[in-house]
C-alpha distance (Angstrom), angle and dihedral (degrees) to the residues before:
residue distance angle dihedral
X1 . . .
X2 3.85 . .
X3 3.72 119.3 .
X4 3.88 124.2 -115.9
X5 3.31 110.2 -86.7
X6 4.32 111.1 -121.7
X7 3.69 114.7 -128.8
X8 4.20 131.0 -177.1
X9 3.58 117.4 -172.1
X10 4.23 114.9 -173.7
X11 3.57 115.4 -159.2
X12 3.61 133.8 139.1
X13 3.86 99.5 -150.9
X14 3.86 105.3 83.2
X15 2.99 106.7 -161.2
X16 3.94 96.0 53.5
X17 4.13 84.1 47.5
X18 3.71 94.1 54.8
X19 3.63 89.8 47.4
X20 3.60 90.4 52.8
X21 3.39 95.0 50.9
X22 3.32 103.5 51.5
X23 3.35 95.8 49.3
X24 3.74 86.7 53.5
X25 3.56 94.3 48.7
X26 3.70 92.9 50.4
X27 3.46 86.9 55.9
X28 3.61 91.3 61.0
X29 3.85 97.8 -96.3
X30 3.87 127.6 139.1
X31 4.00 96.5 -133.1
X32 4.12 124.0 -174.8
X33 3.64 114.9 -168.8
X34 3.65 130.3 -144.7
X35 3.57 132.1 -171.2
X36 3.34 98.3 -156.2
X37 4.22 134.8 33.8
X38 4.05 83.7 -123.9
X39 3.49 89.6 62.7
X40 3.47 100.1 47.4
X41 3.77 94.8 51.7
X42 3.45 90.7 56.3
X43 3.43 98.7 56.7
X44 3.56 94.3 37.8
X45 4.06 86.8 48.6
X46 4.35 78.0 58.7
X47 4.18 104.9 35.1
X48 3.56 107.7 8.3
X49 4.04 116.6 -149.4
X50 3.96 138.2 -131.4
X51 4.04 87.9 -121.6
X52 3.54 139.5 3.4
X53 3.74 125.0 -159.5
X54 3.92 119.0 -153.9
X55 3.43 139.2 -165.3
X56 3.78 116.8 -142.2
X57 3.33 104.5 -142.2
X58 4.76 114.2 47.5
X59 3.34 125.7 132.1
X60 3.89 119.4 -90.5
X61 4.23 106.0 10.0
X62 3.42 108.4 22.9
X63 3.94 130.7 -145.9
X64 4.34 85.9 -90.4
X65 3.53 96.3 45.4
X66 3.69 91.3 46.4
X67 3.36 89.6 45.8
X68 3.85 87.6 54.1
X69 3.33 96.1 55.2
X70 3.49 99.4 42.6
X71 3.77 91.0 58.8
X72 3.36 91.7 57.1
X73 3.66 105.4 78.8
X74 4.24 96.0 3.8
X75 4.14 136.1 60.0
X76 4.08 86.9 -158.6
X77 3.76 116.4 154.0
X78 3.87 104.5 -101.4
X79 3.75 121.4 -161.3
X80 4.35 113.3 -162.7
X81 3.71 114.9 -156.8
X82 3.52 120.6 176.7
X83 4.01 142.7 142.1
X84 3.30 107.4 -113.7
X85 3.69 117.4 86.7
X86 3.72 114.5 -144.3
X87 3.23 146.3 128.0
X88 3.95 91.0 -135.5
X89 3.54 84.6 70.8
X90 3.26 105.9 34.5
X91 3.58 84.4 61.5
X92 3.45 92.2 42.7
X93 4.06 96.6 57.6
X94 3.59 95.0 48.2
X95 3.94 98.2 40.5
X96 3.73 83.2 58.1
X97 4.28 92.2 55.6
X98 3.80 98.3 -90.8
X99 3.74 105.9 150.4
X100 3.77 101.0 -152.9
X101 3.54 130.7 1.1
X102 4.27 130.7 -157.6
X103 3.84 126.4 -171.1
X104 3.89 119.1 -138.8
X105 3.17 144.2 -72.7
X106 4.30 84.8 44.6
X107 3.79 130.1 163.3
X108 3.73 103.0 -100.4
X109 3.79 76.2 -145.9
X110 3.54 95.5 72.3
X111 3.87 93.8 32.1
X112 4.46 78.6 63.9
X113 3.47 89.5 47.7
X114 4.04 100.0 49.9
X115 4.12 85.8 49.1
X116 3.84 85.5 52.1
X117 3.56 95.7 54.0
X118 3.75 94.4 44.3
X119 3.73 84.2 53.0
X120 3.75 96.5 45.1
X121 3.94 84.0 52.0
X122 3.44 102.2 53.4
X123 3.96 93.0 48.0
X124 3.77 83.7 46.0
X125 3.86 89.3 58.3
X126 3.51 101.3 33.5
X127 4.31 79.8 59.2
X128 3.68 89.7 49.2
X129 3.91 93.4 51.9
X130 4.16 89.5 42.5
X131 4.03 80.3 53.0
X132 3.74 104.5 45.7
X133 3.89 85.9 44.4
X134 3.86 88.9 57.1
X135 3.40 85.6 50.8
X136 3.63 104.4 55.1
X137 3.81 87.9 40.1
X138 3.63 80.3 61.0
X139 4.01 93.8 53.6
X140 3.62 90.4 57.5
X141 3.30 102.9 59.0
């Protein structure tokens, strides 16, 4: 049996992080929300998560200084979201280590399925290193 996979999503818009989150939870997620990047640190700081979700634009830390501080000490998946739709910060989320990135309004649909796919390829590497470490195990003896 797999474990539930953790998820924190920061966003200061409620209504768009309750949507999230229930469409995350349906999915079979464990999902803490945050209304603020601060927040989320600090509880990531305590119980880190399998994926966080951030948007761009909160009060106090936003997504890219979250982001920022995040990679610091952690090679989480990171998800950006945000409402402005440019290429400046586009580049900006994933120059900073954001893994994917989605501009709003978004189907929370297809927000479930990118974390699902980031998911299904980290188990899909972490077989590939299990594999390749069999291997060489092999070539030794």
């Amino acid at each position: 049996m797999h474990e539930v996979k953790k998820i924190y999503i920061a966003d200061d818009e409620t209504t768009i992080r309750l949507a999230i989150k229930t469409f995350l939870e349906n999915a079979g997620y464990a999902v803490e929300d945050f209304e603020s990047g601060d927040l989320l640190l600090a509880a990531f700081a305590k119980q880190p998560a399998d994926l966080v979700i951030l948007d761009v634009m909160m009060p106090g830390s936003n997504g890219f200084v979250v982001c920022k501080e995040l990679r610091k000490t952690s090679r989480v998946p990171i998800i950006m979201l945000t409402a402005r739709d440019s290429d400046l910060d586009y580049a900006t989320g994933l120059d900073l280590g954001s893994d994917d990135y989605l501009v709003k309004p978004f189907s929370p649909m297809a927000l479930t399925m990118r974390v699902k796919a980031i998911f299904r390829r980290m188990e899909f590497d972490r077989e590939l290193y299990a594999e390749s470490g069999e291997a060489h195990e092999d070539e030794e003896n």
